[in-house]
C-alpha beads as a LAMMPS data file, in Angstrom:
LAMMPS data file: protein, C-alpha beads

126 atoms
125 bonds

1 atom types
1 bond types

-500.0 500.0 xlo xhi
-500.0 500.0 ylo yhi
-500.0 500.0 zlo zhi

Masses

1 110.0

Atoms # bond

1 1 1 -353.436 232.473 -16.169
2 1 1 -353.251 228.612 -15.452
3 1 1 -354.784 227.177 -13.121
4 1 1 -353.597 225.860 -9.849
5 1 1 -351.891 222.913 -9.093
6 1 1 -353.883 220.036 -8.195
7 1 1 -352.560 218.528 -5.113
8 1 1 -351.225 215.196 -5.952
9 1 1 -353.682 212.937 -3.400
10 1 1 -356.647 214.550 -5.562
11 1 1 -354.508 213.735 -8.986
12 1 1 -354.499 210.114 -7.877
13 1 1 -357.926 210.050 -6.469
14 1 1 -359.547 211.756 -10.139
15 1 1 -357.050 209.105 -12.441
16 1 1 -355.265 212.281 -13.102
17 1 1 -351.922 210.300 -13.034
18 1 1 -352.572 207.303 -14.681
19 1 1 -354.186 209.459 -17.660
20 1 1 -350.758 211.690 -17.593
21 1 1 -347.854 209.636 -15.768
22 1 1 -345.406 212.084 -16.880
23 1 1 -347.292 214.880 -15.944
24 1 1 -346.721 213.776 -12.456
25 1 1 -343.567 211.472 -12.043
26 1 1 -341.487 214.493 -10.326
27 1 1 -343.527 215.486 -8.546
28 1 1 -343.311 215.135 -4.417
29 1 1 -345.446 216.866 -1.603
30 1 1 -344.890 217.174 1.722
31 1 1 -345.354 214.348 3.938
32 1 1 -347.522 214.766 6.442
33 1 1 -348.272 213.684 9.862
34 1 1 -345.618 214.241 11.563
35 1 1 -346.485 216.398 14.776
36 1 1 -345.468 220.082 14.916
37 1 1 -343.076 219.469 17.598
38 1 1 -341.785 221.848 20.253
39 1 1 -340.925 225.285 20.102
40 1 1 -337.617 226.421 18.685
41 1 1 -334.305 227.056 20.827
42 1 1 -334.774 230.457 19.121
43 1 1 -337.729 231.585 20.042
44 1 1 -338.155 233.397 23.450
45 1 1 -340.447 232.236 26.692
46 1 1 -343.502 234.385 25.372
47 1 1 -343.245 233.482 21.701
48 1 1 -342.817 229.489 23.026
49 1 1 -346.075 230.186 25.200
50 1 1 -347.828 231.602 21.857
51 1 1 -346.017 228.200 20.041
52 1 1 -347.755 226.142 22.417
53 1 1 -351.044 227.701 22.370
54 1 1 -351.347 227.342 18.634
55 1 1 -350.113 223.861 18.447
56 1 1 -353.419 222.874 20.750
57 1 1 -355.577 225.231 18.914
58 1 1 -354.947 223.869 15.603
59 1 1 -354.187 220.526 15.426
60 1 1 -353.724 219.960 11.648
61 1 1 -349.811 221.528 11.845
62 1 1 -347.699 219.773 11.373
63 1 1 -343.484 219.744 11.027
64 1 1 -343.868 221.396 7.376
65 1 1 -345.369 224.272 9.214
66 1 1 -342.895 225.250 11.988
67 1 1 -340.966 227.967 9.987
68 1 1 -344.174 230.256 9.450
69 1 1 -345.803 229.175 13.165
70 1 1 -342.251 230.345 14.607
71 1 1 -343.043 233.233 12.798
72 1 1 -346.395 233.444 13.869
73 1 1 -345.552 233.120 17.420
74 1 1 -342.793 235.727 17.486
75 1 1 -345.235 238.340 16.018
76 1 1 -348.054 237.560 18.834
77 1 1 -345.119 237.951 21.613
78 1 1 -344.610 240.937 20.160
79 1 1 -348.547 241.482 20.462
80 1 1 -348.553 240.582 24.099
81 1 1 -345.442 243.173 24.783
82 1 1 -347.419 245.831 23.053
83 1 1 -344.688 246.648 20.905
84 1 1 -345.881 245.380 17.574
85 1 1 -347.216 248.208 15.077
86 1 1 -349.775 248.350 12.152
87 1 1 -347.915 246.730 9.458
88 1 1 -346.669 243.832 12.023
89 1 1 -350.845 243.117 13.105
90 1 1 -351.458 242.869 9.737
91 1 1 -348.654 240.423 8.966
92 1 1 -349.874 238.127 11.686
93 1 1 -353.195 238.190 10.601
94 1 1 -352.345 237.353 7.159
95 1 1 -350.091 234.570 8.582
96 1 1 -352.831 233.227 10.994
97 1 1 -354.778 233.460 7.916
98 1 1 -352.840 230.815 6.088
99 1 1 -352.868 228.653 8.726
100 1 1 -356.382 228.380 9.377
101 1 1 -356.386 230.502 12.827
102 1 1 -359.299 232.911 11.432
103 1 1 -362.976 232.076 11.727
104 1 1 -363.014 232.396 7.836
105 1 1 -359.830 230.230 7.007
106 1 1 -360.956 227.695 9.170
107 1 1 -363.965 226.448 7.163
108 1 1 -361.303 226.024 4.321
109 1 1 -359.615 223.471 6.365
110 1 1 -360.033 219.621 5.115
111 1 1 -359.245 217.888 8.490
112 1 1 -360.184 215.718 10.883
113 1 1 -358.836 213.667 13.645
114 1 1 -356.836 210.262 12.636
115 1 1 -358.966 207.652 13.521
116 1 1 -358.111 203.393 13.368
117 1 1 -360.020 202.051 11.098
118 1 1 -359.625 198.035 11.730
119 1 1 -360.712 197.559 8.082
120 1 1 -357.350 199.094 6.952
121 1 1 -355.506 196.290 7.701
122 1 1 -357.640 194.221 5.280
123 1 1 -357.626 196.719 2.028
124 1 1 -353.883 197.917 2.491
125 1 1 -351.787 197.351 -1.116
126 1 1 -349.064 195.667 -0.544

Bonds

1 1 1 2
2 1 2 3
3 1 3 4
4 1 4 5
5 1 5 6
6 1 6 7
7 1 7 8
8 1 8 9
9 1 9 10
10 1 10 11
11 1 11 12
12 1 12 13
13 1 13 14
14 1 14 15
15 1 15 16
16 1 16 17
17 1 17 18
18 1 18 19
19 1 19 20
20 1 20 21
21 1 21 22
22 1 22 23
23 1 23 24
24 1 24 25
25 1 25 26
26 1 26 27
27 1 27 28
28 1 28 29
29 1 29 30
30 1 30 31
31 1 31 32
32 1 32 33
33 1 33 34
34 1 34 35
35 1 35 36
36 1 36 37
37 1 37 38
38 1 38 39
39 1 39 40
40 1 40 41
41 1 41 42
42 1 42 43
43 1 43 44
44 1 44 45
45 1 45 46
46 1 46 47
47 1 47 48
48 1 48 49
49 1 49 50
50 1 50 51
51 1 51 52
52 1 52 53
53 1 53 54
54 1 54 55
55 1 55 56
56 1 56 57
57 1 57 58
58 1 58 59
59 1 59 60
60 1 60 61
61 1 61 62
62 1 62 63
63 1 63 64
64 1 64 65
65 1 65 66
66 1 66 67
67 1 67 68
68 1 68 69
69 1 69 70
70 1 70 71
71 1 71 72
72 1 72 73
73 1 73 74
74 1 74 75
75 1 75 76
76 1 76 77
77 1 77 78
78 1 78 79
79 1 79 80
80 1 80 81
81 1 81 82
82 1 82 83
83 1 83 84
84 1 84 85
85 1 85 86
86 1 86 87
87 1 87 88
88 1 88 89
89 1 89 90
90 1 90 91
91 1 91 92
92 1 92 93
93 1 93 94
94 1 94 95
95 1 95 96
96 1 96 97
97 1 97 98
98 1 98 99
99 1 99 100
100 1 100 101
101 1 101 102
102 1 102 103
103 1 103 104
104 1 104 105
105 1 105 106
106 1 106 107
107 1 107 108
108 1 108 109
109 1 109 110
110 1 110 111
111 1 111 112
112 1 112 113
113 1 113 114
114 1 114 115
115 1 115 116
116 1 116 117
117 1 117 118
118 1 118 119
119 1 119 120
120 1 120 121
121 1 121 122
122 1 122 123
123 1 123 124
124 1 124 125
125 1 125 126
């Protein structure tokens, strides 16, 4: 089995892409940064509480996450109503999983808040 893809920040960080140029001249990632952003029109008044619960509990989502928080969210309404079975608990918890809402995921998490550094303005490539 191959191994898995090295995200591309790393590739440039390791000289990954100016060993192999071609290797990586297609390739795009998600940009991120941009804030999470409020709840879907779709989503009903307990799933939107649940939206904005996790959007202050985990701070690293961001826009490229909204389709699987939405999802998130509508499972955990469905927590709160008490109508969610077995296979729909465990779907959540996988999905919470992923998005580092469990005590174990969240160790795997690389982030931290954005801070100003006043040196950037001095080392920034033109």
């Amino acid at each position: 089995m191959a191994p898995p893809r090295k995200p591309l920040a790393l590739a440039h960080l390791s000289g990954a892409v100016s060993k192999n140029p071609q290797r990586y001249r297609n390739r795009t990632e998600a940009k991120l940064g941009e804030p999470l952003g409020a709840p879907p029109k779709w989503l009903k008044p307990e799933a939107r509480e649940a939206w904005k619960e996790l959007d202050a509990r985990l701070p690293w989502l961001d826009k490229s996450h909204r389709c699987i928080v939405g999802l998130a969210c509508y499972l955990q309404a469905k927590v709160r109503d008490g109508t969610l079975g077995v296979p729909g608990m465990n779907l959540l918890r996988q999905i919470l999983g992923q998005l580092g809402a469990t005590p174990v995921s969240a160790g795997k998490i690389n982030w931290s808040p954005q801070v100003d550094d006043p040196d950037d303005e001095l080392f920034r490539r033109s």
